[in-house]
C-alpha positions in Angstrom: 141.6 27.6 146.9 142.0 29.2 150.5 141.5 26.4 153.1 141.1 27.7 157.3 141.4 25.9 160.4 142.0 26.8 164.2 145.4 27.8 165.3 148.0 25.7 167.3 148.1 23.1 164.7 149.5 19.2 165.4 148.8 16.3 163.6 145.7 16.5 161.6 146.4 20.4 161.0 149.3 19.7 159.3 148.6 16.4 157.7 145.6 17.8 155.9 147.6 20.8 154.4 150.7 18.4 153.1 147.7 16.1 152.1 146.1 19.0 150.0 149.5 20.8 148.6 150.7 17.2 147.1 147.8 15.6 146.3 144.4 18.2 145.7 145.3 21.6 144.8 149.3 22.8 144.7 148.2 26.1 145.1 146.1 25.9 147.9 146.9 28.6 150.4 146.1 28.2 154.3 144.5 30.4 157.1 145.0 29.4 160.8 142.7 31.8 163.3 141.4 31.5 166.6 138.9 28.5 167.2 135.6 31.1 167.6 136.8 33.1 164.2 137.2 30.4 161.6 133.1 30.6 160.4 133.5 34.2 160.6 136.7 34.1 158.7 136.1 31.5 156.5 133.1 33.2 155.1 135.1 36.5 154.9 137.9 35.2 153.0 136.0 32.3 150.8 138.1 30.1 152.7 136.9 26.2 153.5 136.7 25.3 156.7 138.9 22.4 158.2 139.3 20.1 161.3 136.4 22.4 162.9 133.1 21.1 164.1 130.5 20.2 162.1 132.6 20.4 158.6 132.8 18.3 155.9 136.6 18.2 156.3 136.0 17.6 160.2 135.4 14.7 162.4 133.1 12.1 161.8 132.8 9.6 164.5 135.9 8.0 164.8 137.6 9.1 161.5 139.2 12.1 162.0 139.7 15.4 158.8 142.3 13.7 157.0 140.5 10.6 156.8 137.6 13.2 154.9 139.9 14.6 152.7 141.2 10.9 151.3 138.2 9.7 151.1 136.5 13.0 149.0 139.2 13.0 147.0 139.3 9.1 146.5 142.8 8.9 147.6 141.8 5.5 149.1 142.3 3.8 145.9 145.9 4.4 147.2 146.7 1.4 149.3 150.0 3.3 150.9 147.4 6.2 151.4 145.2 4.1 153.4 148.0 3.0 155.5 149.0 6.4 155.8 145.3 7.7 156.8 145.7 5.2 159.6 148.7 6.5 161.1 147.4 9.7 160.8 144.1 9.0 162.4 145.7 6.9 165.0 147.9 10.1 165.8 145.5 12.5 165.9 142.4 10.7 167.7 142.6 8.1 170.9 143.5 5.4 168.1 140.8 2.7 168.9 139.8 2.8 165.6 142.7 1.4 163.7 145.2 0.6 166.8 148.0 1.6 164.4 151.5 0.8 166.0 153.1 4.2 164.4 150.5 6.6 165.3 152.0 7.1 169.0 155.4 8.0 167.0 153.8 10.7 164.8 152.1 11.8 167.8 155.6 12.7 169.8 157.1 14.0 166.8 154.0 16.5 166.2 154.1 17.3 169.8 157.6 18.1 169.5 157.1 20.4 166.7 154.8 22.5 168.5 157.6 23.4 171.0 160.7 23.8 168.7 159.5 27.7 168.6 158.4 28.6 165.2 157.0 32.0 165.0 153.5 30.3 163.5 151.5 27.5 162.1 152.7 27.9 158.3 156.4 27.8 159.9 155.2 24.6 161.6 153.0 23.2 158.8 156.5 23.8 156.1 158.9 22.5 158.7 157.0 19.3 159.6 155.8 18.6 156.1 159.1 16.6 155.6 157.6 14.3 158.4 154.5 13.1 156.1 156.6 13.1 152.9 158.7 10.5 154.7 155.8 8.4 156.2 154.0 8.5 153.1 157.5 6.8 151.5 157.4 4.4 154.4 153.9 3.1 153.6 154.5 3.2 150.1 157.6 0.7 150.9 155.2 -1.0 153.2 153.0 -1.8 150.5 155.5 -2.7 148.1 156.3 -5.1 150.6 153.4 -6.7 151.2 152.5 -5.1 154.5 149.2 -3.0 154.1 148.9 -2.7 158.1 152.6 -1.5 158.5 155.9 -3.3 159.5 155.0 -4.0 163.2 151.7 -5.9 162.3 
């Protein structure tokens, strides 16, 4: 499957693709275009649109594309997912929906990212990947733990 989304990715454009690669469809491949071109280009290439307005795979209220994905794809049955969805959604959006404590960490770190100069958002989306891999092992530990909200609940 081709998935698309706008350019200058950060939190929820690179969550969503690790989300998809490791969890949906390995083989997924991934446009990034200019914010006016995605329709356009999306129906070009037979590409799904992503974290654009008024998308499945967008923002709905407070919950932001990744949220969409988990829940399509009934990743919540997951409970470190779910922790994991609230990190990312916290990260991405002004986080009053969860108040997640880690959020403002992934934030920095995806901000970071953006300015270590990659050539491109696939160079981004592979470098940072190792980010989400991590934080999905720390809410998985979380979990195992007994802490569904996270260690600084």
């Amino acid at each position: 499957m081709k998935w698309i989304t706008r350019e200058r990715v950060k939190v929820d454009r690179v969550a969503c693709p690790w989300l998809i690669k490791k969890f949906i469809d390995p083989e997924a491949e991934f446009l990034f275009v200019p914010t006016d071109q995605v329709m356009a280009v999306a129906d070009r290439e037979r590409a799904t649109p992503y974290d654009v307005k008024d998308v499945e795979f967008g923002h709905h209220g407070k919950e932001c594309s990744f949220d969409a994905f988990v829940k399509k794809y009934s990743l919540d049955r997951d409970p470190a997912m779910v922790l994991l969805a609230k990190i990312v959604n916290g990260a991405d959006t002004d986080n009053s929906l969860w108040n997640q404590p880690e959020a403002a960490g992934l934030n920095a770190v995806a901000e970071g990212f953006r300015h270590l100069g990659f050539k491109d958002d696939l160079q981004i989306n592979a470098a940072q990947w190792i980010v989400y891999e991590a934080l999905y092992a720390y809410c998985k530990e979380m979990v195992r733990r007994g802490k569904q909200e996270g260690a600084f609940r």
